[in-house]
N, C-alpha and C positions, 0 to 999 in steps of 0.2 A: 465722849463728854456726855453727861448726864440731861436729858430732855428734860425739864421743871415744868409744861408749860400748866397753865392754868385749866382746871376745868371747871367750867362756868356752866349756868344755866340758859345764857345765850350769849352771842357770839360778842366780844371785845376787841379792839384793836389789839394787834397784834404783838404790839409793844408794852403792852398789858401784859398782856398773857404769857410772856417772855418773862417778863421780871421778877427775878428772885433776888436773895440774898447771898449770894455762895459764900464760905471759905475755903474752897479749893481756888486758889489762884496758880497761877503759872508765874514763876520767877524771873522767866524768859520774854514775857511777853511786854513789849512795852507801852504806854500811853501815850502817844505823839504830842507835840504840842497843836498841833491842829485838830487834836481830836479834844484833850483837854480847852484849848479856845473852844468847841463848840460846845462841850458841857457847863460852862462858865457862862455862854452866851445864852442857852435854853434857859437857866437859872435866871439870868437876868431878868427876861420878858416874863416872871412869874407873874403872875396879877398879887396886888396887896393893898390892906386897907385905903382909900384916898389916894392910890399910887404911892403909897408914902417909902416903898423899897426897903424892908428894914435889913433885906438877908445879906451879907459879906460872907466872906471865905478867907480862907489859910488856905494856899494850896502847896503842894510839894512833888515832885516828880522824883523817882526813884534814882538815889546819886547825888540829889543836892540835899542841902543844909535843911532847910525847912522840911523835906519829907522826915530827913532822921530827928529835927526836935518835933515834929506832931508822932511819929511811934514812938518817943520816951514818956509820950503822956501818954497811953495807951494802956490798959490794964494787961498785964502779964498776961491773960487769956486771949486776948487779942491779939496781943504782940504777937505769938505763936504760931499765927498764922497771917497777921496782914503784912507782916515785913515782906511777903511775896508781891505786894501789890504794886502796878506801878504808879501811882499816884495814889498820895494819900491828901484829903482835905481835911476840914474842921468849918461846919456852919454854925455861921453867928447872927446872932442877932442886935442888930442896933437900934436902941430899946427907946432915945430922943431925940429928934431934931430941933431943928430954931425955933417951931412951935410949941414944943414940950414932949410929953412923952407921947410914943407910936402905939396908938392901940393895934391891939393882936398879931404885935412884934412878931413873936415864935410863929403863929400861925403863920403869914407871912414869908419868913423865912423858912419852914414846912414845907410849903409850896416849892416856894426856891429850893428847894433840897429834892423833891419828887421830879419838878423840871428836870432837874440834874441828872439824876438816876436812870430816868425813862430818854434819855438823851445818850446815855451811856449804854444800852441795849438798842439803841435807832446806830451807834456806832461799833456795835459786835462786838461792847467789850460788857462788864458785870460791875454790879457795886453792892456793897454791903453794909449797911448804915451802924453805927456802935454810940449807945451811948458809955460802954467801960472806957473813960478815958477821966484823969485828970482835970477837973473842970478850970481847977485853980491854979495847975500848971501852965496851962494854956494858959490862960490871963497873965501868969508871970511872964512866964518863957517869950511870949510874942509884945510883954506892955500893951495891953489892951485898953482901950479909957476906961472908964466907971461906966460909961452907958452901953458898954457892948460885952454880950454876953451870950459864950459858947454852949450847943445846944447840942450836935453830935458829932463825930468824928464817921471819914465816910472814905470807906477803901474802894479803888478802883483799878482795874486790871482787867485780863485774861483769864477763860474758864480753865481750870485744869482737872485730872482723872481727883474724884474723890480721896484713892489711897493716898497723895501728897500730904494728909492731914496726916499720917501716923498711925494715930489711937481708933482701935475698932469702930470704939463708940462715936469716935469723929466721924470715920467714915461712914458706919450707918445712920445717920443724923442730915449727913449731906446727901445720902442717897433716899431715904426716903421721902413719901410722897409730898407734898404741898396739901396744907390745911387751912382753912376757913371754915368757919361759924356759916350756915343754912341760911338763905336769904330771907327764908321765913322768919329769921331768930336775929334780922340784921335792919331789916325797914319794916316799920309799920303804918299803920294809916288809920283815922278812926280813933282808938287810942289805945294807948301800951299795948303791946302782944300781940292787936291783931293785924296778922302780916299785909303788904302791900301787894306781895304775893306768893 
């Protein structure tokens, strides 16, 4: 299995530096519901504006109903490879409550989606975030209210060997290295441009 991890300028937790995006998944491998309860729970305790919780979930575990209607909303490039997943989600955002509307809903639910992720590599499996998915399907397919609104669809699984993708350019895409923008070129301090460090 292919090693992603981060290379930094100083050292990050480890769960950090773990986390990528793959689409090589393993078709084999499955997502427990104890492990899926524990990426739902990390989500949960995200921090958000006021406490105001705006994140929700679709979740679907590989085999039932809801995993195969969140991969028909999924853009044919996706499809192609997340049907391997064993769990598929779709994060949403619920955009009012009894007070009116949630300031910095998405951000929020953002949160609640990185919780998720980084809780999905604390449990040795991968996730892959997509927004190519049907925004409007979703809203049909699941009758969604008017105030809640889906932000990305979010595959989760097993790491498997790169060639599972097929196509060369798949596979070299998943093989190579991991990139970020220079820290220098990423915080500043002072103002525009000049780095913090």
């Amino acid at each position: 299995m292919s090693d992603k991890e981060a290379e930094t300028s100083a050292p990050v937790h480890e769960l950090i530096a773990r986390r990528w995006s793959p689409r090589a998944l393993d078709d084999m491998a499955d997502v427990t519901a104890d492990q899926l309860r524990a990426l739902l729970e990390a989500a949960r305790w995200a921090p958000s504006f006021g406490n105001t919780q705006p994140a929700r979930f679709l979740v679907g575990r590989r085999g039932e109903d809801t995993y195969d209607r969140i991969l028909g909303t999924l853009t044919h490039r996706n499809q192609s490879w997340a049907h391997r997943a064993g769990a598929l989600l779709v994060v949403l955002a619920l955009t009012r409550n009894e007070k009116g509307e949630i300031p910095y809903a998405e951000y929020g639910a953002g949160l609640s989606a990185e919780n998720l992720v980084l809780q999905a590599v604390a449990e040795g499996l991968v996730a892959h975030q997509m927004a190519g998915f049907d925004h409007e399907a979703v809203s049909r397919e699941f009758e969604l209210p008017g105030d809640v609104r889906p932000l990305v669809a979010i595959a989760v699984g097993g790491l498997a060997e790169p060639e599972v993708l097929g196509e060369e350019r798949d596979i070299a895409r998943e093989s190579a290295p991991r990139k970020r923008v220079p820290l220098e070129d990423f915080a500043f301090t002072g103002s525009w441009g000049t780095p913090a460090f």
